[in-house]
SEBA-660208 format. One line per 4 residues: number of its first residue (from 0); their letters; for each residue z, x, y of C-alpha. Coordinates in nm, 2 decimals. Layout:
! residues N
NUM> a> Z/X/Y  ...
***
This chain:
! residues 545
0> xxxx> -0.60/-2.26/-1.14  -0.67/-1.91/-1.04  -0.53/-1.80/-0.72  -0.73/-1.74/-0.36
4> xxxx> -0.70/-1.46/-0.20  -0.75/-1.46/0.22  -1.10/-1.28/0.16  -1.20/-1.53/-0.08
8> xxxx> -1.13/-1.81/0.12  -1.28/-1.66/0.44  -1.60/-1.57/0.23  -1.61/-1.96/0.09
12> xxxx> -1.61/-2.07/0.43  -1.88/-1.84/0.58  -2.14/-1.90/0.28  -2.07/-2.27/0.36
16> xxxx> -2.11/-2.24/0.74  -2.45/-2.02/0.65  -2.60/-2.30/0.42  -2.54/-2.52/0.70
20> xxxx> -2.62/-2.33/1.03  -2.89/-2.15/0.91  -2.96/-2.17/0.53  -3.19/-1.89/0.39
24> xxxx> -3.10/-1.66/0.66  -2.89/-1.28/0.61  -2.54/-1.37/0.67  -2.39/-1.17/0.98
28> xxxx> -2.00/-1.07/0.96  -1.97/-0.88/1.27  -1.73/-0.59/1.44  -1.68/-0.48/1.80
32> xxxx> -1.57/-0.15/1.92  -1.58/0.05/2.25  -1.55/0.46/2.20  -1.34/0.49/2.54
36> xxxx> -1.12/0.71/2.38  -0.99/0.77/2.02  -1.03/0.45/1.77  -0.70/0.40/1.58
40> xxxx> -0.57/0.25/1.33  -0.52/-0.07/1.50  -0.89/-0.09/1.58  -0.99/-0.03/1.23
44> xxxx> -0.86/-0.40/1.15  -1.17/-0.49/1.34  -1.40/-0.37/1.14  -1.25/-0.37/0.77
48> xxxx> -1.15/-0.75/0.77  -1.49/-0.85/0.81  -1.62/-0.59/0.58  -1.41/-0.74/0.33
52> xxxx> -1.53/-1.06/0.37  -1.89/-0.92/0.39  -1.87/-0.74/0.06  -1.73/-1.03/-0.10
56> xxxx> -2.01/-1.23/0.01  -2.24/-0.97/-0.15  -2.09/-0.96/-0.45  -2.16/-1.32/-0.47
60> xxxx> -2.55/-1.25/-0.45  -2.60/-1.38/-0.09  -2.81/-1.16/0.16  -2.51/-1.03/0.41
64> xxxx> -2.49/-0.78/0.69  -2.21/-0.66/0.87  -2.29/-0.52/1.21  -2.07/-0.28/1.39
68> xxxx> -2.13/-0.31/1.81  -2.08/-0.01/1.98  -1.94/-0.13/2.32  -2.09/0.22/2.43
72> xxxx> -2.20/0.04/2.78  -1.88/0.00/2.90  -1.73/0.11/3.20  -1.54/0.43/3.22
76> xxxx> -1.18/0.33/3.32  -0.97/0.58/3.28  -0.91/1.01/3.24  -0.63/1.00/2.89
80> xxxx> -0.40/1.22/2.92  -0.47/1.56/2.80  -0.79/1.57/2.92  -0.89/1.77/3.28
84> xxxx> -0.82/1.54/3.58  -1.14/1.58/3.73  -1.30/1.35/3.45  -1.18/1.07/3.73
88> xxxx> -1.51/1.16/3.87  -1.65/0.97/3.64  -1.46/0.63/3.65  -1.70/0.33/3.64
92> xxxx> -1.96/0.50/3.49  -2.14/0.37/3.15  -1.94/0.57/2.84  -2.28/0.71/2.72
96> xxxx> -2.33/0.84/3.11  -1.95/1.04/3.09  -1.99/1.40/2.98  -1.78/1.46/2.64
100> xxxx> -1.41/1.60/2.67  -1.42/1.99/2.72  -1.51/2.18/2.39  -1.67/1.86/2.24
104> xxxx> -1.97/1.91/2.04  -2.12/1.59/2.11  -2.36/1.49/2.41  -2.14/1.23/2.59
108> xxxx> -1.81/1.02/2.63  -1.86/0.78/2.33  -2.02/0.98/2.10  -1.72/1.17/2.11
112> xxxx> -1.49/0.92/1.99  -1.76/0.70/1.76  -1.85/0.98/1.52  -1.49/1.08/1.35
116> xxxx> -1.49/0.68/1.31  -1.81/0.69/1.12  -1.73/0.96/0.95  -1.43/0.78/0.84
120> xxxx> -1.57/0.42/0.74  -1.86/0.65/0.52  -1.54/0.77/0.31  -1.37/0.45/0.31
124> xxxx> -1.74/0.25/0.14  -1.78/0.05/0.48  -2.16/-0.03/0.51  -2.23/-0.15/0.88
128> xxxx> -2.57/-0.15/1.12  -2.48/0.01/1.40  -2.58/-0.14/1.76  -2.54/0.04/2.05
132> xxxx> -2.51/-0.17/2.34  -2.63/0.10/2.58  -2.96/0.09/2.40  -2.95/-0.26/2.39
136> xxxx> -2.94/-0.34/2.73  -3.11/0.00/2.87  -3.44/-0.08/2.66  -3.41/-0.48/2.79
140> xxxx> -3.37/-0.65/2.47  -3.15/-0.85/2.65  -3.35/-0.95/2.93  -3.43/-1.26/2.92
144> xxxx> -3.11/-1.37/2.79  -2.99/-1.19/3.13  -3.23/-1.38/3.30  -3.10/-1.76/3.14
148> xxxx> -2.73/-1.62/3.22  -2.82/-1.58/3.60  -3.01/-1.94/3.61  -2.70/-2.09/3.44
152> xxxx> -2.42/-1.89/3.69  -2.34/-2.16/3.84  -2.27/-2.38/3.48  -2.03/-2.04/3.36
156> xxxx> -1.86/-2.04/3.66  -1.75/-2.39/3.63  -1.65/-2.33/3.26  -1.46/-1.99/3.34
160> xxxx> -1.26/-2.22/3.65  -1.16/-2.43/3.38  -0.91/-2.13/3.30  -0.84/-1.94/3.64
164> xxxx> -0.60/-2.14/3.74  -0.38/-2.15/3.41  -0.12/-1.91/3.29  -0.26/-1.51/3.27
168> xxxx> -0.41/-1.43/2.94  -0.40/-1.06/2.83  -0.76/-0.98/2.86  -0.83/-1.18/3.18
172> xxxx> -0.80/-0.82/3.37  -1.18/-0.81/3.31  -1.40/-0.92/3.55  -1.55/-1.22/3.50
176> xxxx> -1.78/-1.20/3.77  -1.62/-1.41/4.11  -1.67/-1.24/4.39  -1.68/-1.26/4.73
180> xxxx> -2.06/-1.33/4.75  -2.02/-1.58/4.48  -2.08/-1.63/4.13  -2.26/-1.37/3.96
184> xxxx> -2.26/-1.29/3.54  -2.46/-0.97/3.57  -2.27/-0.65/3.67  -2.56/-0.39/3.78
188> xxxx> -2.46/0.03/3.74  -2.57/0.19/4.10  -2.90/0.38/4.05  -2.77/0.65/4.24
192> xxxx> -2.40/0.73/4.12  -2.47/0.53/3.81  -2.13/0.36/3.87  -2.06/-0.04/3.88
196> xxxx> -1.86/-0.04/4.19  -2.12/-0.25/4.31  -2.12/-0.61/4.45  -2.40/-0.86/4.40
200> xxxx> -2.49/-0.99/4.71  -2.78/-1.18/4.66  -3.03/-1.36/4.37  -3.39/-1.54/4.37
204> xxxx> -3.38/-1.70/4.05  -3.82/-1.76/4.10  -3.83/-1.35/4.16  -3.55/-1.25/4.00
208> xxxx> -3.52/-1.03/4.29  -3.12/-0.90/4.27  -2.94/-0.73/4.61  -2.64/-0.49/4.55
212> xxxx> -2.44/-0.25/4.78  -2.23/0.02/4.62  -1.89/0.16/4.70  -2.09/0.49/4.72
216> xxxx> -2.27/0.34/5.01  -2.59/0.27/4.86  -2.75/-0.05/4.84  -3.09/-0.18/4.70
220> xxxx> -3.27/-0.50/4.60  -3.47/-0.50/4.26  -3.62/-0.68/4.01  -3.37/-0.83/3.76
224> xxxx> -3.69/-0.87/3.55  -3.79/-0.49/3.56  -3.42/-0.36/3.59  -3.19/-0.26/3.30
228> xxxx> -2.91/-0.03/3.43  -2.62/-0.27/3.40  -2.45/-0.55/3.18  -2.33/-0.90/3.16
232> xxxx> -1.95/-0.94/3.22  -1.74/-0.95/2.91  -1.65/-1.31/2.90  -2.08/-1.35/2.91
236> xxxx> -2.14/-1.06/2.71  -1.97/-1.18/2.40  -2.11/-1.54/2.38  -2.44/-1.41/2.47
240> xxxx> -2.47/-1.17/2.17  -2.33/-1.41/1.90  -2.63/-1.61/2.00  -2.87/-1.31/2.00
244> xxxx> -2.73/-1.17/1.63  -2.65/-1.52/1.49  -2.31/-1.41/1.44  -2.15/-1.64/1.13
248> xxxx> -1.76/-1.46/1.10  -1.64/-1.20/1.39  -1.24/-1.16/1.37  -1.03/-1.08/1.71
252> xxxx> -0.76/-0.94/1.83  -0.49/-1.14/1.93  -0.53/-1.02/2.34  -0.91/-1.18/2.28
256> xxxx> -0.80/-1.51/2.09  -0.49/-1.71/2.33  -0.60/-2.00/2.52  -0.82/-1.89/2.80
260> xxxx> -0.89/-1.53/2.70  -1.28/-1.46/2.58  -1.31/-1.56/2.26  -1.23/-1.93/2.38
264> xxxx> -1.41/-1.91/2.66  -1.67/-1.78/2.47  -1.69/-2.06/2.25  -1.81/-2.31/2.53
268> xxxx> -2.01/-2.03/2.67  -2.27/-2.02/2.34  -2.28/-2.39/2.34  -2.34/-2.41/2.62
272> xxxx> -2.58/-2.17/2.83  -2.70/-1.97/2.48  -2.76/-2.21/2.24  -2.54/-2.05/1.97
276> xxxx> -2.25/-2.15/1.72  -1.90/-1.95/1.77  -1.86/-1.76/1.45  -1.54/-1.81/1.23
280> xxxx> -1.29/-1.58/1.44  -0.96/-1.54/1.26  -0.73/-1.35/1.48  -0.59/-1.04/1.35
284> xxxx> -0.25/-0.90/1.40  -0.08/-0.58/1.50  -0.08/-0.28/1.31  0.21/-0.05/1.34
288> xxxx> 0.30/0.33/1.25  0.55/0.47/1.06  0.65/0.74/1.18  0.46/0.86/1.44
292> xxxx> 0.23/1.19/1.36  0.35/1.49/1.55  -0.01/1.60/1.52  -0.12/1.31/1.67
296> xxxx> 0.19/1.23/1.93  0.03/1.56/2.10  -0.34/1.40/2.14  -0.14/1.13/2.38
300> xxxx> -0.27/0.93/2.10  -0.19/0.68/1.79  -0.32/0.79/1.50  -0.68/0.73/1.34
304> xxxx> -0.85/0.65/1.03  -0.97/1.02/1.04  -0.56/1.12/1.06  -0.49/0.88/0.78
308> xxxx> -0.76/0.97/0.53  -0.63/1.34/0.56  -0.25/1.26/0.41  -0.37/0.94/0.17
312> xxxx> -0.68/0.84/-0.05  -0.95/0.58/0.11  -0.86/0.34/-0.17  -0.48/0.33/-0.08
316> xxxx> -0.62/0.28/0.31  -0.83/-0.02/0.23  -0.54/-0.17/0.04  -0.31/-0.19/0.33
320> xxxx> -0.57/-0.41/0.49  -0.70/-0.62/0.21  -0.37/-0.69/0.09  -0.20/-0.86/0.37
324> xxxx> -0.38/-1.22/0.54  -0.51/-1.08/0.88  -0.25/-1.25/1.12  0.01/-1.05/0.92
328> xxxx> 0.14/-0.74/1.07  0.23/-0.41/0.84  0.27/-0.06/0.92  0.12/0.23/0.83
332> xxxx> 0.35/0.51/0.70  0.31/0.89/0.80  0.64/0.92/0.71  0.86/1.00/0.40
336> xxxx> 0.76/0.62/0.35  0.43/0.70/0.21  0.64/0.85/-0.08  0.76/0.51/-0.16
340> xxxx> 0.40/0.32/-0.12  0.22/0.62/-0.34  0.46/0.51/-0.59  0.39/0.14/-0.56
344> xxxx> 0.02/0.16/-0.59  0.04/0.36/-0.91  0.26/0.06/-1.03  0.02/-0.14/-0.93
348> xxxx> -0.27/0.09/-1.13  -0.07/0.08/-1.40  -0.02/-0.27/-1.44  -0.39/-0.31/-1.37
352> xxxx> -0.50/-0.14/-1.65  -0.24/-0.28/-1.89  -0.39/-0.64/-1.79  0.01/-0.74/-1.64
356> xxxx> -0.11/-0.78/-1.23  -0.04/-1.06/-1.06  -0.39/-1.21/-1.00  -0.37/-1.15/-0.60
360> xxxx> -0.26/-0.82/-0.66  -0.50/-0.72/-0.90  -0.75/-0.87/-0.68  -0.67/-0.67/-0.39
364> xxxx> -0.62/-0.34/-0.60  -0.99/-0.46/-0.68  -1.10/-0.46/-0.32  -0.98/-0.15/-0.24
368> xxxx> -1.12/0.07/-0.53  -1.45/-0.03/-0.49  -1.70/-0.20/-0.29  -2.03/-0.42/-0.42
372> xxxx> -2.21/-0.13/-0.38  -2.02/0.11/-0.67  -1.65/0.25/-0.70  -1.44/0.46/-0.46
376> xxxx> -1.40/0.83/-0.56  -1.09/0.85/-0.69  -0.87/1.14/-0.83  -0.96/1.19/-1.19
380> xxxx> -0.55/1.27/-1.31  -0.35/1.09/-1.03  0.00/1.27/-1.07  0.27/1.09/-0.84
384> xxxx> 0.22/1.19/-0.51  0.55/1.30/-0.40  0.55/1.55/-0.71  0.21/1.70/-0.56
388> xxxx> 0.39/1.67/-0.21  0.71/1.93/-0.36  0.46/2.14/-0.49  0.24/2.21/-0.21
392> xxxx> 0.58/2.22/-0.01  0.74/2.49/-0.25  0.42/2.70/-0.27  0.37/2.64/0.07
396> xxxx> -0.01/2.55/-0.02  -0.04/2.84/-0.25  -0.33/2.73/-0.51  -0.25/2.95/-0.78
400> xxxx> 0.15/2.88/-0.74  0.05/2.54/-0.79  -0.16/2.57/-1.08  0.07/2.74/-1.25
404> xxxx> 0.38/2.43/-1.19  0.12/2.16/-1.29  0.00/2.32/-1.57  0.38/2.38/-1.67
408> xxxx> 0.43/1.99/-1.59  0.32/1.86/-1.96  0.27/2.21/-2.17  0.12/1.90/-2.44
412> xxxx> -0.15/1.77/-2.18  -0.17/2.07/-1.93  -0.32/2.06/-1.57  -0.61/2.31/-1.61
416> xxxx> -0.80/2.31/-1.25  -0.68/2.22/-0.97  -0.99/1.98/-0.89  -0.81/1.73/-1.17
420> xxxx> -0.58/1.62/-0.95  -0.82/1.63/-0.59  -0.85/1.46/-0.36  -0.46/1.37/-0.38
424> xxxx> -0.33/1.70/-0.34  -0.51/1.83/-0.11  -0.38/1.51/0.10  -0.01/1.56/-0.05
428> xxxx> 0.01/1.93/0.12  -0.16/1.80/0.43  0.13/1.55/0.51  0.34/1.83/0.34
432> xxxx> 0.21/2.06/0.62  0.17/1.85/0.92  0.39/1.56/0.84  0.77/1.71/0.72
436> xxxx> 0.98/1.90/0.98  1.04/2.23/0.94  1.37/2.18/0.94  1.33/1.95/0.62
440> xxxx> 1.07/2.25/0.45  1.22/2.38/0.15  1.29/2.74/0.20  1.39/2.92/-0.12
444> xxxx> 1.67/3.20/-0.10  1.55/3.57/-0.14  1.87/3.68/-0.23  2.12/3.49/-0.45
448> xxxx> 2.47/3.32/-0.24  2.66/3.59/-0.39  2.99/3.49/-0.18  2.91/3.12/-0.26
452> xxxx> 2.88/3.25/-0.68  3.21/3.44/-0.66  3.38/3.13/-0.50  3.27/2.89/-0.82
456> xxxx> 3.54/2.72/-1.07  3.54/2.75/-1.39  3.36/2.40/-1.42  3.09/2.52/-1.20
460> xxxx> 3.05/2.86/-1.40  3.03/2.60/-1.73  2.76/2.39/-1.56  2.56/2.66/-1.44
464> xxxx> 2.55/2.84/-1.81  2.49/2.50/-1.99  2.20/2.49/-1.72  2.04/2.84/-1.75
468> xxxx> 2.10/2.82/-2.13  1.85/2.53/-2.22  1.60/2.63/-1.97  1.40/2.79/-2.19
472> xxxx> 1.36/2.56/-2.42  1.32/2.26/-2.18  1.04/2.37/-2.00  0.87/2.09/-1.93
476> xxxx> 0.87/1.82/-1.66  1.08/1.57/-1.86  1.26/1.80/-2.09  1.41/1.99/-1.71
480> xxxx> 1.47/1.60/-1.63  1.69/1.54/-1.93  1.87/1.89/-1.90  1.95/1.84/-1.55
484> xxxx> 2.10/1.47/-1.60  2.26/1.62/-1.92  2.46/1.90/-1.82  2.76/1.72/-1.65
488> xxxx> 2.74/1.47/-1.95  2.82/1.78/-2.16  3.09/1.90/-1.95  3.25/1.55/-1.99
492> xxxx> 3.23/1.51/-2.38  2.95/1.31/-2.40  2.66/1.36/-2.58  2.32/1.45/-2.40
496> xxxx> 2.18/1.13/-2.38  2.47/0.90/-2.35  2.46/0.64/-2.06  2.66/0.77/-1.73
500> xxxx> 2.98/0.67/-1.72  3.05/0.64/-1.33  3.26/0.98/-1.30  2.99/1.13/-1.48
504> xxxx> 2.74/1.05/-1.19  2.95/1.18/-0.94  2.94/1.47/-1.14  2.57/1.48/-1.17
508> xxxx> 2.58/1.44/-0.81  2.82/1.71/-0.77  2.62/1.99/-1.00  2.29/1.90/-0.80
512> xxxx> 2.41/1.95/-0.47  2.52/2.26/-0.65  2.18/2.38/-0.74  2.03/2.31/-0.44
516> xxxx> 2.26/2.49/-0.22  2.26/2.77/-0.47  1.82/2.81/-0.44  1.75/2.65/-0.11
520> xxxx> 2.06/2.67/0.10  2.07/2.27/0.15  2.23/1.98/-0.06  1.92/1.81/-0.11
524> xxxx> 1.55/1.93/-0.16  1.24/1.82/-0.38  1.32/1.66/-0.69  1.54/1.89/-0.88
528> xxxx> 1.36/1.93/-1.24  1.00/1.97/-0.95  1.15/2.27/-0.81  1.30/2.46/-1.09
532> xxxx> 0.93/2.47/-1.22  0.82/2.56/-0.91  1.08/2.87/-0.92  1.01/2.96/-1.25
536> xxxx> 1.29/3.04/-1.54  1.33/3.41/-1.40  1.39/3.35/-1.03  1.60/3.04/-1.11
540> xxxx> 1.83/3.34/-1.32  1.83/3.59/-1.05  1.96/3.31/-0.77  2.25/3.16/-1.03
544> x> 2.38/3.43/-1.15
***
């Protein structure tokens, strides 16, 4: 019997609710986002476990949309840091109402932080129909289901005191609506400072007629019927827009899924005053960094897709998610880690193509190469990417230096154009660049250790001769491999390609921290045979002798 992955199983159960709830209907996977301030990694869970699931559902043959909410109508809450202090101004206002951070191209708050996430899901082949809320409610789509929240306040207030009393949940911060007045779902923005520090103090369900005072010291009564500037609370919100979209699968994070927190709540809420099924909500769990990027430590931020996609392919992106079941945690390396994963999904490529994957992994290599709608772009000669990462460290970036290393790589099968081995190396040098502390940079000598040359044994004369000797004739990728491993054999009596004895790889050991201190003035650099390409057969000459 052939395996299930998590998708797959989330997908059967979604057609099946469909058929049932609503058969002949588009299927709606849905996503939630608010731009408040930069959407990470973390949030991008959100939106690619149901696109997963969508796509599967497509490639099924069943009509399926994936919406993305923009939660663009929220409240302002707070200035980040990094960003001038008199932004506070603007505290309570609607995110499409804040002006953008200084030097911002874009026209407010949340168009600001929403487009590098589009940008992003476009390279990563996620399709989603974009809803902003702010349009939704400013142009009073939801109006009437505005209207049936305010008849029925006094039925969601008795189903929200089911959980006041219990334990804290992490997103009962939000207002839910109880206030001194009373009970009231709908939150209006003041028409004069446009902010919600506003209280309801008064409701005609016949007129619709709504009374609010605002901490600004206005205070007006209007026509809930006519009037658009505000929003149901969260815990209404939700509910009230599964209903509305016929939402069939929206996953949540785990702060929106303990007992009492919204998407519980929710559930009676959409039975209950809305009409409406909860979707299928699989809570999602944490996802962590590796490493934290210095680039993006100084934003006062974690990093984002956007940060990711610039040091690793999309396809190796969507892997990390579609590989692990949503309530598992994994991190996301932007560290010397991502040297070790590069290398385990070109193992898993590999064993793809030779028709040896486990079927769940060469499911979720599937996945993440290519969507229902077409493949990924992918890079046409996908050399390791820690070899492109020495490169672009060694050259510092240099496009002709390293043109002239790859092509040296496999003198049988040479690298002719750089654009063979794009996008990965342009990624490789990015993390070389921006990921790798300076004090870890390779920096080649300009002059050769003359005082460390004159201090050498007669072994270590013998071992860099033997070296120097074969270069020439070893000038290749592998070949340099097998010279470097085979010089200390040498000097031990052994023949080139006998197995290491164990004092032979100390030796080995030995001769390369040798080398390295010799060319880059550290024990340890790139991998040795990488950067004696990199140097060239002259150079390497002028610093070991």
């Amino acid at each position: 019997m052939t395996e299930v992955d998590w998708v797959s199983r989330f997908a059967d159960e979604v057609i099946e609710a469909a058929e049932r709830r609503a058969p002949g209907k588009t299927i709606v996977c849905a996503s939630g986002l608010s731009p408040s301030g930069p959407i990470h990694l973390g949030n991008l869970r959100e939106v690619l476990t149901p696109h997963l699931v969508a796509d599967e559902i497509r490639r099924r043959g069943h009509d399926c949309v994936h919406i993305l909410s923009v939660d663009d109508f929220d409240r302002f809450r707070k200035v980040p840091a990094g960003v001038d202090p008199s932004w506070s101004e603007h505290i309570g206002k609607p995110l499409t109402s804040v002006p953008a951070p200084p030097g911002s191209p874009h026209p407010n708050w949340a168009e600001h932080f929403k487009a590098p996430l589009l940008a992003a899901l476009q390279d990563l082949g996620v399709e989603v129909r974009l809803i902003s809320q702010t349009e939704m409610y400013t142009s009073g789509v939801y109006r009437e289901r505005v209207l049936l929240a305010m008849r029925e306040r006094t039925r969601i207030d008795g189903i929200l005191g089911q959980y006041r009393t219990k334990d804290a949940t992490s997103d009962e911060g939000e207002d839910d609506g109880l206030g001194e007045s009373g009970y009231y779902p709908y939150k209006p923005y003041c028409s004069v400072c446009e902010r919600d520090t506003t209280t309801v103090t008064a409701y005609d369900d016949d007129s619709t007629t709504l009374t609010y005072t605002c901490a600004c010291g206005h205070g007006e009564t209007v026509r809930l019927s006519e009037y658009d500037f505000g929003k149901l609370v969260w815990k209404v919100d939700w509910p009230m827009r599964w209903a509305y979209e016929g939402v069939i699968f929206e996953p949540s994070g785990v702060d929106h899924s303990s007992p009492g927190s919204s998407f519980v709540v929710g559930g009676q809420i959409v039975r209950e005053v809305f009409g409406g099924t909860q979707p299928i909500g699989p809570m999602y769990a944490f996802v962590g960094i590796s490493g934290m990027a210095k680039m993006s430590s100084s934003k006062g931020s974690v990093p984002t897709p956007s940060d990711a996609l610039e040091i690793m392919e999309a396809p190796l992106l969507r892997w990390l998610y579609a590989r692990r079941r949503p309530n598992q945690s994994f991190k996301i390396a932007f560290d010397q880690e991502i040297l070790r994963l590069y290398d385990e999904w070109d193992s898993l490529q590999r064993k793809v193509a030779a028709g040896t994957a486990e079927p769940l992994e060469a499911i979720a290599s599937d996945r993440a190469v290519r969507t229902s709608s077409g493949p990924l772009p992918t890079t046409e000669r996908a050399l390791p990417y820690r070899m492109l990462a020495s490169v672009a460290d060694i050259t510092t970036g240099d496009d002709e230096q390293m043109l002239r290393i790859l092509t040296d790589l496999d003198p049988d099968n040479p690298v002719t154009s750089l654009d063979e081995v794009r996008p990965r190396l342009d990624r490789a040098a990015h993390w070389t660049a921006t990921q790798v502390p300076t004090d870890q940079r390779t920096q080649v000598r300009d002059e050769p250790d003359t005082k460390l040359l004159e201090s050498l044994d007669e072994s270590q004369r013998e071992s860099l001769r033997l070296l120097l000797q074969g270069l020439d004739s070893s000038w290749s990728l592998e070949r340099l491999t097998t010279l470097v491993y085979s010089v200390p054999k040498v000097l031990a009596g052994l023949e080139p390609d006998a197995k290491p004895t164990p004092e032979v790889k100390v030796a080995q050991r030995q001769f390369f921290v040798l080398v390295y201190t010799l060319l880059v003035g550290r024990d340890a650099g790139p991998r040795l045979p990488t950067l004696l390409l990199a140097l060239g057969a002259d150079r390497i000459r002028t610093l070991l002798t």
